[in-house]
N, C-alpha and C positions, 0 to 999 in steps of 0.2 A: 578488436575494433576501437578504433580512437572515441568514439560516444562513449563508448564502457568506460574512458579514461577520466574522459573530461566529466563523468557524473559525479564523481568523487573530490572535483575542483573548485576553488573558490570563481566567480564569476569573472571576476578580472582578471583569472586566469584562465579562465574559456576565452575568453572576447582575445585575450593574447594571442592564444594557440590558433586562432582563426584566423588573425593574419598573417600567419603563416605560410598560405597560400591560396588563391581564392579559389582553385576546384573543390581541396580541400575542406575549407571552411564552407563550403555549399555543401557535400554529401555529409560532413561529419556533422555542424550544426542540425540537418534533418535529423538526425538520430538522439539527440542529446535530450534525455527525456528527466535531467534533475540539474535545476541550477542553485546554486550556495550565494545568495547576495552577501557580503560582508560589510556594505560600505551605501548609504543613502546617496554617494554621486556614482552609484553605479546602476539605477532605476531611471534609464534613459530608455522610453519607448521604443523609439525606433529603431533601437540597436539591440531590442527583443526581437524584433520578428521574424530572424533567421533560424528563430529556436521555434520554429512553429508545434512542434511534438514537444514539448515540454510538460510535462503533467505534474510534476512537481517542484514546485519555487521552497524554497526554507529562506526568508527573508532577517538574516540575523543582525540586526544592526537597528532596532523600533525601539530600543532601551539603552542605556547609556548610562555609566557610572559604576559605583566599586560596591555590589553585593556582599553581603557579610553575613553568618550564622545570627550574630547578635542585632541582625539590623542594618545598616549600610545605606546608602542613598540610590537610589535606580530615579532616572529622569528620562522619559518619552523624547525620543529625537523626534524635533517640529522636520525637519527634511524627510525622515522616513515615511512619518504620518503622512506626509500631504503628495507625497510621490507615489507611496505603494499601489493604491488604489488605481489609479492610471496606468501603473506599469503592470497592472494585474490582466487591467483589462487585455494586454497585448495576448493575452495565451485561450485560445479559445479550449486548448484541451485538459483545463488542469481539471486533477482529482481530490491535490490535496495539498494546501498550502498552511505553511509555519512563520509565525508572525512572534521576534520574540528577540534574544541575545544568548552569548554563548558567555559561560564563566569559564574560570578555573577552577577545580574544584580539588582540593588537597584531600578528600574525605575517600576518595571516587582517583584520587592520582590522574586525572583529566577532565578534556573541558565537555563541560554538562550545559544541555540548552536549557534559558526560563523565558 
């Protein structure tokens, strides 16, 4: 099933695959129950609402800058902060949402969510 594909997808690569065709994008967005934000101009309401079954958001893009073992600087994206909350409300059926950024992590040989 193409939902099982697109769960695994960054969002702006869901919202791609859906126009791809619009039957399509109507039955597969019903199904598509995990979206991957990567990106604060991609928390556009209205172009939630095709994901009505969505129960889990991981919104990875609320932090910004270069983490480090020794310390590093991390800075709050003012765009995430002030969108999430609105793009949140578009999903009536979540369960369970991640609020945060993805590193690299050389310890771990990939990328780890904070």
């Amino acid at each position: 099933c193409l939902a099982a594909v697109l769960n695994f997808l960054e969002y702006s690569d869901v919202r791609q695959c859906m126009l791809a065709g619009k039957t399509m994008a109507v039955d597969a967005a019903s199904q598509v129950e995990t979206l991957n934000i990567m990106n604060a101009a991609e928390l556009v309401g209205p172009a939630a609402r095709r994901f009505a079954n969505a129960s889990e958001l991981n919104i990875l893009c609320l932090l910004t800058g270069h983490p480090r073992p020794n310390g590093g600087t991390l800075d709050l994206s003012a765009a995430t902060a002030t969108r999430a909350v609105p793009f949140l409300l578009m999903f009536h059926k979540l369960k369970r949402v991640y609020l945060g950024a993805l590193w690299w992590s050389r310890q771990r040989s990939g990328w780890t969510r904070i």
